[in-house]
N, CA, C, O and CB atoms as a CASP TS submission, in Angstrom:
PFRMAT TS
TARGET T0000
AUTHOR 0000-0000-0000
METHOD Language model
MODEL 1
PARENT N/A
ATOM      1  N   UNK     1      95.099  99.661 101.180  1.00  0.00           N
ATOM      2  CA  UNK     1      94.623  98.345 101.501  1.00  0.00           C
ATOM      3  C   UNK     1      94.725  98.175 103.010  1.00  0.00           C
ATOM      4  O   UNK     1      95.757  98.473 103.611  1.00  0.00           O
ATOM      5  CB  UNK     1      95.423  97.252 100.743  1.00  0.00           C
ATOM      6  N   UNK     2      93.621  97.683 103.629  1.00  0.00           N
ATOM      7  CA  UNK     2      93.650  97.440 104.897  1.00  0.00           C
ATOM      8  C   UNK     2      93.586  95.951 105.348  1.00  0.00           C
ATOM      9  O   UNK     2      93.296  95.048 104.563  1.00  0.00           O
ATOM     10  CB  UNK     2      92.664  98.162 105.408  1.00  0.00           C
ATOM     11  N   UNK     3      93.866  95.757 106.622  1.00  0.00           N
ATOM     12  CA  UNK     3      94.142  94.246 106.769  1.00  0.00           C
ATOM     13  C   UNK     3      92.632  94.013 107.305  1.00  0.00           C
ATOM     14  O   UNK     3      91.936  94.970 107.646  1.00  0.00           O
ATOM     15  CB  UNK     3      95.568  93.729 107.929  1.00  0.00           C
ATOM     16  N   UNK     4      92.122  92.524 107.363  1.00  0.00           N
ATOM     17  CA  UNK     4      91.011  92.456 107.914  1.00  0.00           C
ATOM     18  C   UNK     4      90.720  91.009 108.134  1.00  0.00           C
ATOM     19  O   UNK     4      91.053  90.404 107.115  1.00  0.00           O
ATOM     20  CB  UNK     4      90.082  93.151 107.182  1.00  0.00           C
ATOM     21  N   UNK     5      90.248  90.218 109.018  1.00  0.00           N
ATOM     22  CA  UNK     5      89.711  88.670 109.409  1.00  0.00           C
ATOM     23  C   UNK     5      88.668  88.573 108.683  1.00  0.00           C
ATOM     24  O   UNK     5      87.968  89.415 108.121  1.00  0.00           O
ATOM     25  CB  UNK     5      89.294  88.306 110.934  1.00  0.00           C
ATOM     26  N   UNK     6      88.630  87.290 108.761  1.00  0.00           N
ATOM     27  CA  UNK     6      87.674  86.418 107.857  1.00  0.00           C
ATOM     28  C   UNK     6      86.513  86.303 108.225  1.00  0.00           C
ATOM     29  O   UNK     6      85.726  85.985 107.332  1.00  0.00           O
ATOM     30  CB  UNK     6      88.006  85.169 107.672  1.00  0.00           C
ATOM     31  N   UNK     7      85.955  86.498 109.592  1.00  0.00           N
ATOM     32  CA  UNK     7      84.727  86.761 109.849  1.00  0.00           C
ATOM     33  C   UNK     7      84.408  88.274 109.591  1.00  0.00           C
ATOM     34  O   UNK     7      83.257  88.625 109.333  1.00  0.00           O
ATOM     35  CB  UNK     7      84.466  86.325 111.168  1.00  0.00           C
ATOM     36  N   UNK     8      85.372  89.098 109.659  1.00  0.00           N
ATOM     37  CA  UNK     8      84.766  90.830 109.444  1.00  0.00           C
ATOM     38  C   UNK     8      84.364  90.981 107.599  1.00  0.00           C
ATOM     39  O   UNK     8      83.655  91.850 107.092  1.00  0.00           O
ATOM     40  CB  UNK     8      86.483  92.335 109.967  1.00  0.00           C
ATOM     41  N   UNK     9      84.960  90.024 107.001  1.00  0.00           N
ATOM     42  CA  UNK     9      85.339  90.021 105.770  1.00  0.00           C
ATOM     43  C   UNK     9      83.759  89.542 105.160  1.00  0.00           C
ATOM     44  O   UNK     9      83.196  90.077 104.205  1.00  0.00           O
ATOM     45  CB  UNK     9      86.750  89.009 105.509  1.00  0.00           C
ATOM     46  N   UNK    10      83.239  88.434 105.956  1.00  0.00           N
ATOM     47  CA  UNK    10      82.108  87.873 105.594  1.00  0.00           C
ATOM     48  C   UNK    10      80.955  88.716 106.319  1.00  0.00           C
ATOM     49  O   UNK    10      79.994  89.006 105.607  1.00  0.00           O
ATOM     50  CB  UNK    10      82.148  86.378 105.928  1.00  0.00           C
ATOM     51  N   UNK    11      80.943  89.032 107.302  1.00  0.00           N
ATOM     52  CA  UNK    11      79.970  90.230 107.774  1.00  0.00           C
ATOM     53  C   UNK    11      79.541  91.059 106.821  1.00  0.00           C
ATOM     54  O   UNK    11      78.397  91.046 106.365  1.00  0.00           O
ATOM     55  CB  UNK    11      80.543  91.120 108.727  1.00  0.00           C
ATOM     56  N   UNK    12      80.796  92.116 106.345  1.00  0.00           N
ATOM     57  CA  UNK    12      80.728  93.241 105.623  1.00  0.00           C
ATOM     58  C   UNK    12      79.853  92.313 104.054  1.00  0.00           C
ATOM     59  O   UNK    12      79.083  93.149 103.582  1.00  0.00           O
ATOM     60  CB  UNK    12      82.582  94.076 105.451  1.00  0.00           C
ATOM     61  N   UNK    13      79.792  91.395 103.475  1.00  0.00           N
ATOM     62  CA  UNK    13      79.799  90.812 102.257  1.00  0.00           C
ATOM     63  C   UNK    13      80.340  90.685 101.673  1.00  0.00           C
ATOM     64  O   UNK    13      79.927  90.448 100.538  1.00  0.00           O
ATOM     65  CB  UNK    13      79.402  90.932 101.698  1.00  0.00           C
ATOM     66  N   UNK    14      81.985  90.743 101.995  1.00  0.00           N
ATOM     67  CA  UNK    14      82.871  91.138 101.079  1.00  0.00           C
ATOM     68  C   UNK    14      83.168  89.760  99.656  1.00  0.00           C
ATOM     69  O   UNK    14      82.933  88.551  99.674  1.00  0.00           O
ATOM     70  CB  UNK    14      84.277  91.532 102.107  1.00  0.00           C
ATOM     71  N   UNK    15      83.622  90.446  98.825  1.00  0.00           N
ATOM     72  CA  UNK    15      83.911  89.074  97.979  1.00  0.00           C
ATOM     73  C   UNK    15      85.541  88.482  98.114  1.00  0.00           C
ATOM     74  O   UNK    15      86.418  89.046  98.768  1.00  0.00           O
ATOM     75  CB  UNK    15      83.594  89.440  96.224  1.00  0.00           C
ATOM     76  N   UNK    16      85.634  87.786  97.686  1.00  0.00           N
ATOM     77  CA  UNK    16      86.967  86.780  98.138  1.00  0.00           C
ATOM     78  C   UNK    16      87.425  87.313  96.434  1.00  0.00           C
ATOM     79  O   UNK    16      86.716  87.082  95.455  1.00  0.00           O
ATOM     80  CB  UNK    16      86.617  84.475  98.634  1.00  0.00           C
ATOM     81  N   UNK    17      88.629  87.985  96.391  1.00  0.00           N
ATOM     82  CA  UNK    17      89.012  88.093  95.120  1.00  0.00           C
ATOM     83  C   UNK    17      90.066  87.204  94.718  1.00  0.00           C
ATOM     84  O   UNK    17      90.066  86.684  93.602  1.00  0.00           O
ATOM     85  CB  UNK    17      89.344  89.325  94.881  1.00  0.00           C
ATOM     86  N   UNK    18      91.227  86.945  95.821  1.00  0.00           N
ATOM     87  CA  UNK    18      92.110  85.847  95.598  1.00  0.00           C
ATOM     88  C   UNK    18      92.902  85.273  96.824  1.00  0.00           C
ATOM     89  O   UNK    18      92.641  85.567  97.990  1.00  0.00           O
ATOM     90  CB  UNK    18      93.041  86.267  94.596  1.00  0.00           C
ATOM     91  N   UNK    19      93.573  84.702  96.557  1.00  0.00           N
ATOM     92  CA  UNK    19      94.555  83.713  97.601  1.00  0.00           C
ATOM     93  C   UNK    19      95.869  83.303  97.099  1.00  0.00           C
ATOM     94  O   UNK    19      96.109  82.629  96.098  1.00  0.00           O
ATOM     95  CB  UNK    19      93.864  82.287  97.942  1.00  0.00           C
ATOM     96  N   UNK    20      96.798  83.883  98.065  1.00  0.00           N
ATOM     97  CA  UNK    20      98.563  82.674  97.530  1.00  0.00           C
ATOM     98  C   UNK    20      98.872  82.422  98.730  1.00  0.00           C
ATOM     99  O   UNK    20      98.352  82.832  99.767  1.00  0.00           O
ATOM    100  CB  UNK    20     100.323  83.455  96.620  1.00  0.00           C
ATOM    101  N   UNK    21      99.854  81.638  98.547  1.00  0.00           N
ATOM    102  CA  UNK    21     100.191  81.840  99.663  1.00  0.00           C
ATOM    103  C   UNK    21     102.115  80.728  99.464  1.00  0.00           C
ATOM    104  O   UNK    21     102.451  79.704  98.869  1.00  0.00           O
ATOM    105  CB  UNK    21      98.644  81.266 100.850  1.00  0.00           C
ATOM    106  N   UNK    22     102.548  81.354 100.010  1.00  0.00           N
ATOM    107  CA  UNK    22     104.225  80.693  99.981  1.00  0.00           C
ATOM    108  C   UNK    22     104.873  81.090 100.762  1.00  0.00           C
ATOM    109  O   UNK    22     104.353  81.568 101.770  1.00  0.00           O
ATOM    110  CB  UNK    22     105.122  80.878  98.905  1.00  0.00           C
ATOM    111  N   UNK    23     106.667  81.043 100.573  1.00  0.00           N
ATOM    112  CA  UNK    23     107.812  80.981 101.510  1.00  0.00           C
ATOM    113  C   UNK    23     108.362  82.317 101.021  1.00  0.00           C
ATOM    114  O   UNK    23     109.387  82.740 101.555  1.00  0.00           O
ATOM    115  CB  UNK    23     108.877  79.596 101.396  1.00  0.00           C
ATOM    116  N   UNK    24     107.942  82.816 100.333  1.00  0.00           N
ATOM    117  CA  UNK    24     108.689  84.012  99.836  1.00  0.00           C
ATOM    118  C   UNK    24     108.260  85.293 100.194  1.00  0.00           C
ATOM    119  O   UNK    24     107.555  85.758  99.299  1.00  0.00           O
ATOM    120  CB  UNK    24     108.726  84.031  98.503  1.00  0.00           C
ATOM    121  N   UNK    25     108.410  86.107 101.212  1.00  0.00           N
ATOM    122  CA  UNK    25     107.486  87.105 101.785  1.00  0.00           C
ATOM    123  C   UNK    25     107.379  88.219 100.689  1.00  0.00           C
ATOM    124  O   UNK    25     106.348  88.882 100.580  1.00  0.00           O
ATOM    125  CB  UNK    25     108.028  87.696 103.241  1.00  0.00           C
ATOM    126  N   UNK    26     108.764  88.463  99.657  1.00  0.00           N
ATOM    127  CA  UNK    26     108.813  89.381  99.271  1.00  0.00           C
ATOM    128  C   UNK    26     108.040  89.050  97.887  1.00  0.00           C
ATOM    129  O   UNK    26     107.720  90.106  97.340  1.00  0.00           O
ATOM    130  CB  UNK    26     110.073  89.869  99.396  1.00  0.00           C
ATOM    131  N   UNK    27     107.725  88.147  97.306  1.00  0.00           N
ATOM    132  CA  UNK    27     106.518  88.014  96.509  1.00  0.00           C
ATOM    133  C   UNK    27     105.321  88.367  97.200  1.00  0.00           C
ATOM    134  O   UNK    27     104.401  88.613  96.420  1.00  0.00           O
ATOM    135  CB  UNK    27     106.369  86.707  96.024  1.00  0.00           C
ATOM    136  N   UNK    28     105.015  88.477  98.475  1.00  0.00           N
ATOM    137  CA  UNK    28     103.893  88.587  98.820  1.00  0.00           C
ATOM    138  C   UNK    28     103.764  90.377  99.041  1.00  0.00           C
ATOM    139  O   UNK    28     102.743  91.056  98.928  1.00  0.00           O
ATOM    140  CB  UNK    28     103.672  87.562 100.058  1.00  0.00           C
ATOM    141  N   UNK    29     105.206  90.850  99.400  1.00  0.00           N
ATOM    142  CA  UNK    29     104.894  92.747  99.192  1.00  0.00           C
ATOM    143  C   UNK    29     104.817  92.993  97.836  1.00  0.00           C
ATOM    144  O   UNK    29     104.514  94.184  97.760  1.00  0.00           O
ATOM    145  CB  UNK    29     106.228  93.929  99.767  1.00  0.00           C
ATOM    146  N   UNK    30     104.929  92.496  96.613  1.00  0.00           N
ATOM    147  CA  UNK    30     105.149  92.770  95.663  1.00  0.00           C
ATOM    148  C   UNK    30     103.985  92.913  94.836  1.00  0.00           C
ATOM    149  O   UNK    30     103.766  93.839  94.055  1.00  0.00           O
ATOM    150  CB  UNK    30     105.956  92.097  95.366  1.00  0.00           C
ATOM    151  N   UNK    31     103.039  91.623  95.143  1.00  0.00           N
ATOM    152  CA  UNK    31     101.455  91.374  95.013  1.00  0.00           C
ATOM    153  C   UNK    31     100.580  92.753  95.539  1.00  0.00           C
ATOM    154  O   UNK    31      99.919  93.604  94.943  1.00  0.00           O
ATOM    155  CB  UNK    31     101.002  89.935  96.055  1.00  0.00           C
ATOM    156  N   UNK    32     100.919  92.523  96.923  1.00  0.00           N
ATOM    157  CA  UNK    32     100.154  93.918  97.780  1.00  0.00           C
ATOM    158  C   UNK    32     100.752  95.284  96.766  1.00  0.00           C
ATOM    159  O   UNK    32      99.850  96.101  96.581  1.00  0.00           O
ATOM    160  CB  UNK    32     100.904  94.125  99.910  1.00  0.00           C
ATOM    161  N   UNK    33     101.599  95.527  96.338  1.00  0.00           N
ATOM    162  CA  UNK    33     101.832  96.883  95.892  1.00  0.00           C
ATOM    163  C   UNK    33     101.210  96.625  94.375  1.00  0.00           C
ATOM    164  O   UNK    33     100.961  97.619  93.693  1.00  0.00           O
ATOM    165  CB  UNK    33     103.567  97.425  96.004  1.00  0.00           C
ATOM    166  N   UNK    34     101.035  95.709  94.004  1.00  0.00           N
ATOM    167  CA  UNK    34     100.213  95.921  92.561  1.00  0.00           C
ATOM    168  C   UNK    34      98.807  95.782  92.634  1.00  0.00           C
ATOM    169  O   UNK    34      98.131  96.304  91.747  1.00  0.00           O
ATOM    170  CB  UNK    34     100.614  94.899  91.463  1.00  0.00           C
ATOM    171  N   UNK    35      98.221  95.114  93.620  1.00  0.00           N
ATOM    172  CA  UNK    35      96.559  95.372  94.437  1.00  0.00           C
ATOM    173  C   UNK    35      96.459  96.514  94.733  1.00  0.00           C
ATOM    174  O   UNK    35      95.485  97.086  94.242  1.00  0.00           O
ATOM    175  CB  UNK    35      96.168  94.662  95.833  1.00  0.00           C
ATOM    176  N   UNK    36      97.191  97.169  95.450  1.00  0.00           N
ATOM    177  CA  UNK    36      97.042  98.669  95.317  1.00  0.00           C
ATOM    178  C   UNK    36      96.463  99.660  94.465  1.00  0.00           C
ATOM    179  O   UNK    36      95.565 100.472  94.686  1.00  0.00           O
ATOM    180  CB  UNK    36      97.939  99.013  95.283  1.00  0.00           C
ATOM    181  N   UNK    37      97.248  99.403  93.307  1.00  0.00           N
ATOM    182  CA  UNK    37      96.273 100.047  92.393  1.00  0.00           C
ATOM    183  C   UNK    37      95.212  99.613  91.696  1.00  0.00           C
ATOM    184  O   UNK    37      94.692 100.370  90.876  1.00  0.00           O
ATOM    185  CB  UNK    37      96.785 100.478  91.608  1.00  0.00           C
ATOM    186  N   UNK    38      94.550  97.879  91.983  1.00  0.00           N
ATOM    187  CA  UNK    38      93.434  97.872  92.123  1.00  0.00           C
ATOM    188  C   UNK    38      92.106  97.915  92.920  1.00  0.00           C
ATOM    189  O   UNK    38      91.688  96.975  93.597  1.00  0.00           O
ATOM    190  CB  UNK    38      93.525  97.435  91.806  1.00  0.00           C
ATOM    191  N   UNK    39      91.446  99.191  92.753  1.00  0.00           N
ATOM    192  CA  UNK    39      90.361  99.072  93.290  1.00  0.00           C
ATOM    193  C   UNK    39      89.526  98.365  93.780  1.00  0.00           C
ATOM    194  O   UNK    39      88.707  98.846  94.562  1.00  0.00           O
ATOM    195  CB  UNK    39      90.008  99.338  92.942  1.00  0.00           C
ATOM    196  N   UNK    40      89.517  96.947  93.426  1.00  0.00           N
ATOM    197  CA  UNK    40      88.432  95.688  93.285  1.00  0.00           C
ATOM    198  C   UNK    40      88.953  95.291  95.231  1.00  0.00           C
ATOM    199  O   UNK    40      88.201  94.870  96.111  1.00  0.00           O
ATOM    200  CB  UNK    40      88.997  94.000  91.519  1.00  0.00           C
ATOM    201  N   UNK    41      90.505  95.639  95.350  1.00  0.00           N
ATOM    202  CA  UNK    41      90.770  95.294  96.397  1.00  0.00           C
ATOM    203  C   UNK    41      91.620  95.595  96.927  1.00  0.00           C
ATOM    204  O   UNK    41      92.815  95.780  96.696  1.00  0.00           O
ATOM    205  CB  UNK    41      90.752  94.499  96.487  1.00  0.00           C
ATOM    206  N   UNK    42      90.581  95.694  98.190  1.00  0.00           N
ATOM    207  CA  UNK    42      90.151  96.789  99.319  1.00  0.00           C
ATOM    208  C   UNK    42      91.111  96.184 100.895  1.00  0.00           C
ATOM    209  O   UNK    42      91.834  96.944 101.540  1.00  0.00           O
ATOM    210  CB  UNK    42      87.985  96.712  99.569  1.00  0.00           C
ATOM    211  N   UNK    43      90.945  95.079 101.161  1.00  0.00           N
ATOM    212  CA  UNK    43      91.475  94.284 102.346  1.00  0.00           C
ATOM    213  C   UNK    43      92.360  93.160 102.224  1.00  0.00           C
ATOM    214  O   UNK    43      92.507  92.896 101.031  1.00  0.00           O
ATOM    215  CB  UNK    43      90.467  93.792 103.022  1.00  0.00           C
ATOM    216  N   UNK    44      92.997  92.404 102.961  1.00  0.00           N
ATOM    217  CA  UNK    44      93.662  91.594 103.377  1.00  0.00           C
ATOM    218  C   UNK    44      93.678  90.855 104.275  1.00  0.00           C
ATOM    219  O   UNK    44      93.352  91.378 105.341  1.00  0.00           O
ATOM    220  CB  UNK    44      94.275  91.877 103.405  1.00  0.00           C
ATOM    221  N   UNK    45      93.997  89.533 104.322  1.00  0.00           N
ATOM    222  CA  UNK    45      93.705  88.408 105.737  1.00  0.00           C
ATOM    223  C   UNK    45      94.615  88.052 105.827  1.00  0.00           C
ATOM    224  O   UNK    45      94.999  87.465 104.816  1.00  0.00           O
ATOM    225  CB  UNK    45      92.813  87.196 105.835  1.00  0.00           C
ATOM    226  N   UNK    46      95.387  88.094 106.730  1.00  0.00           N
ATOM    227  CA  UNK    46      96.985  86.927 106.905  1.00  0.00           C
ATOM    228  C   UNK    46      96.246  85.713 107.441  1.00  0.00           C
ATOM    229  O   UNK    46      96.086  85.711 108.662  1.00  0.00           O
ATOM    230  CB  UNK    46      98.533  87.496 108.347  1.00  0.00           C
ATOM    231  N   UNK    47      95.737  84.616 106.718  1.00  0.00           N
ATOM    232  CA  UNK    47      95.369  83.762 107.195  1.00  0.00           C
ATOM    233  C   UNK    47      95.612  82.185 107.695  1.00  0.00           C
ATOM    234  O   UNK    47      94.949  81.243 108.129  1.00  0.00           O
ATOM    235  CB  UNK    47      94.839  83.954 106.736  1.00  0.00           C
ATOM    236  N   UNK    48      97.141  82.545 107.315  1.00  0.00           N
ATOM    237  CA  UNK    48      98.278  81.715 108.432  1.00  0.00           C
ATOM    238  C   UNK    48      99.941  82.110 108.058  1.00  0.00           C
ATOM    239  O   UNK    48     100.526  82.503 107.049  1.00  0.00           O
ATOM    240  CB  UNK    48      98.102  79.700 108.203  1.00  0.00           C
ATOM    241  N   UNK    49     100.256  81.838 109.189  1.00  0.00           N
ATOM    242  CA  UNK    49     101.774  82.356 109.585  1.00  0.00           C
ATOM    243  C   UNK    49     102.569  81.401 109.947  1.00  0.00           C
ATOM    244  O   UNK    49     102.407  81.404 111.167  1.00  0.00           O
ATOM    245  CB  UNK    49     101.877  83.304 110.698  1.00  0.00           C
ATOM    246  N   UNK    50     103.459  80.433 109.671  1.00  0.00           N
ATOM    247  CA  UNK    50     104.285  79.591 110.058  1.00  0.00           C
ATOM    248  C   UNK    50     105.483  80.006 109.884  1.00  0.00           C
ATOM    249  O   UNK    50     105.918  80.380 108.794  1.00  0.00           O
ATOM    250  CB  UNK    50     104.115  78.534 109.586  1.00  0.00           C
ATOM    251  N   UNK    51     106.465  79.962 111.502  1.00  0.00           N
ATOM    252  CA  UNK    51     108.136  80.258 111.180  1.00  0.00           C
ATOM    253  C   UNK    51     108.294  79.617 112.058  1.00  0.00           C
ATOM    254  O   UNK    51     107.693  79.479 113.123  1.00  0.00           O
ATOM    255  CB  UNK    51     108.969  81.658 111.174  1.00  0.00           C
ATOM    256  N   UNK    52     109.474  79.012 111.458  1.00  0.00           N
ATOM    257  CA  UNK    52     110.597  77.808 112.023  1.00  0.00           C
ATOM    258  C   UNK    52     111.847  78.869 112.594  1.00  0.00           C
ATOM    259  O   UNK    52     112.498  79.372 111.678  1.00  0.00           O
ATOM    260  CB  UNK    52     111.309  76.513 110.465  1.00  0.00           C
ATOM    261  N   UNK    53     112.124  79.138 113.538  1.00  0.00           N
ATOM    262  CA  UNK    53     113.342  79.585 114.237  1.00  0.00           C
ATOM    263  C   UNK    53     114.487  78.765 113.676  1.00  0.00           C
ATOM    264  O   UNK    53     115.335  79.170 112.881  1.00  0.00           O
ATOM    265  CB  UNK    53     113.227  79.418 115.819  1.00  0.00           C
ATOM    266  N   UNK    54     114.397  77.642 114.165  1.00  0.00           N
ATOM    267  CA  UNK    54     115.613  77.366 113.359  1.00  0.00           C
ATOM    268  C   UNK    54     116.166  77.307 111.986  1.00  0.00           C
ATOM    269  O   UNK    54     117.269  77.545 111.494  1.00  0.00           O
ATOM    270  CB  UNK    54     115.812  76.528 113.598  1.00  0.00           C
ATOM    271  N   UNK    55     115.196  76.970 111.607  1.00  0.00           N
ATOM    272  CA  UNK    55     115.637  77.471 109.808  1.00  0.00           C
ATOM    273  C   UNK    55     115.267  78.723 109.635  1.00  0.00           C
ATOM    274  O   UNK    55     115.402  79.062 108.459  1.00  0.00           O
ATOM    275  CB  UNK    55     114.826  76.646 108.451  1.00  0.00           C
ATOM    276  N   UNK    56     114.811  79.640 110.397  1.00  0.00           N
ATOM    277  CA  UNK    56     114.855  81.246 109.688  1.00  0.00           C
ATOM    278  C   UNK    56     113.835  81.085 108.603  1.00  0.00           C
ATOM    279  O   UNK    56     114.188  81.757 107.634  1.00  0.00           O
ATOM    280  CB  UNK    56     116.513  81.796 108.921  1.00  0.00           C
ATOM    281  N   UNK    57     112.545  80.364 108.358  1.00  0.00           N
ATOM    282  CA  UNK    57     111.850  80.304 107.419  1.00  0.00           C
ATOM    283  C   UNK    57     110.495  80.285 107.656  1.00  0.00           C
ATOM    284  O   UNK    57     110.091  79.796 108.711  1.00  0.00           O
ATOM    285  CB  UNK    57     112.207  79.443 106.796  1.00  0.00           C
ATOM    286  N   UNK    58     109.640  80.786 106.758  1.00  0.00           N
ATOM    287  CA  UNK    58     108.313  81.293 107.399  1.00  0.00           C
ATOM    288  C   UNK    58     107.516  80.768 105.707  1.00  0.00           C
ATOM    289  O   UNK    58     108.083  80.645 104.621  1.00  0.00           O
ATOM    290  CB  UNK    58     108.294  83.471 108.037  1.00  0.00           C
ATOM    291  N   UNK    59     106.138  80.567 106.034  1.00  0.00           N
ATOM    292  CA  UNK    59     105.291  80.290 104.939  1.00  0.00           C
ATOM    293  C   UNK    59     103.744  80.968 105.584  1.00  0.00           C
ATOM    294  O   UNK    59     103.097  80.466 106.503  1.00  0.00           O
ATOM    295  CB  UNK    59     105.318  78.460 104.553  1.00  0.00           C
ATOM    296  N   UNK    60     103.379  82.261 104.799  1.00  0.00           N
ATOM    297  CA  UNK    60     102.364  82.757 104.805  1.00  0.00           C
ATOM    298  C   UNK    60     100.560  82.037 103.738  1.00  0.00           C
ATOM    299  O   UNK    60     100.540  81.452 102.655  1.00  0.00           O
ATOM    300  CB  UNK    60     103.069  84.067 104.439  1.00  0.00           C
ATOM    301  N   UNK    61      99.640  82.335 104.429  1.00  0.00           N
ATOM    302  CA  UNK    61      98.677  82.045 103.127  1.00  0.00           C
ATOM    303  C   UNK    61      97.762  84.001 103.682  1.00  0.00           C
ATOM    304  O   UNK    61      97.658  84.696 104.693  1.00  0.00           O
ATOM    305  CB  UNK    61      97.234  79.817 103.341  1.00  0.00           C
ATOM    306  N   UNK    62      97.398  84.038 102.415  1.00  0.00           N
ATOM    307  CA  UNK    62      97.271  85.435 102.547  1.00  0.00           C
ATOM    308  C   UNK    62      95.934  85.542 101.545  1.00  0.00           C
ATOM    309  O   UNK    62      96.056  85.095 100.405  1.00  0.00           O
ATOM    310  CB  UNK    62      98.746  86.349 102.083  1.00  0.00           C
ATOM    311  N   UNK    63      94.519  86.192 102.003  1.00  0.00           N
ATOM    312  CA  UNK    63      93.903  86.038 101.231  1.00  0.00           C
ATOM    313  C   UNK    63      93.423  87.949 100.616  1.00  0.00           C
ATOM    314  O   UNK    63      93.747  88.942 101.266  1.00  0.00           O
ATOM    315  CB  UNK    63      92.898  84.922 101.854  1.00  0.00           C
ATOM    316  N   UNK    64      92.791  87.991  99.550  1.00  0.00           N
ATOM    317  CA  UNK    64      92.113  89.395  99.097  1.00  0.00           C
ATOM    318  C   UNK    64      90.964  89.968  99.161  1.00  0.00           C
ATOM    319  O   UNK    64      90.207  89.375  98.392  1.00  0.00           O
ATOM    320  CB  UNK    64      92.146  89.553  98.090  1.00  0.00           C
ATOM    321  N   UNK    65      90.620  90.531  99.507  1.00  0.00           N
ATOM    322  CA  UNK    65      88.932  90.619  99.260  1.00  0.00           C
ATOM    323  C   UNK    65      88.622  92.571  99.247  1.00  0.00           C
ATOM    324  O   UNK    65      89.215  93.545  99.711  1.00  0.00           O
ATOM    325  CB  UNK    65      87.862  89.583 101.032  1.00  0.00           C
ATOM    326  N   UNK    66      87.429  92.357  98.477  1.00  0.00           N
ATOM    327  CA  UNK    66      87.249  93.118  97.634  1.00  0.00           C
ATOM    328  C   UNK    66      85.391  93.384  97.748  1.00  0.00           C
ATOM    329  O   UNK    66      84.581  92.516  98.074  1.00  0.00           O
ATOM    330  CB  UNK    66      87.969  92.481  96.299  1.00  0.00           C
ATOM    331  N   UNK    67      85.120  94.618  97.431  1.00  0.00           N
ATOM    332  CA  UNK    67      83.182  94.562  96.828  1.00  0.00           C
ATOM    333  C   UNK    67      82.992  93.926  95.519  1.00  0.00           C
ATOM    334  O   UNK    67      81.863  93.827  95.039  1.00  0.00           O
ATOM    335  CB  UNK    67      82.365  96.284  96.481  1.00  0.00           C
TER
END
């Protein structure tokens, strides 16, 4: 799986297969390693990143896309 922006994503035609997005990063490696073994999808968008220094806390939205 490769990472990729949302305009390269729509260029190529790609289809939008899904979206999460939360506080828990390690739900989000956990997702990516079971996309893996689907074919349908191919890329990835980190399509926002928020971390608070002082609370040590971060909230990703992360989207999929796929042919």
């Amino acid at each position: 799986m490769k990472e990729i922006n949302k305009n390269r994503a729509n260029e190529m035609n790609l289809k939008l297969i899904g979206r999460v997005g939360n506080s828990d990063f390690s739900k989000l490696i956990l997702l990516i390693e079971r996309l893996k073994e689907n074919k349908n999808a191919m890329y990835y968008a980190m399509d926002l990143i928020l971390y608070n220094q002082d609370t040590e806390k971060g909230e990703y939205h992360v989207s999929f896309w796929g042919e």
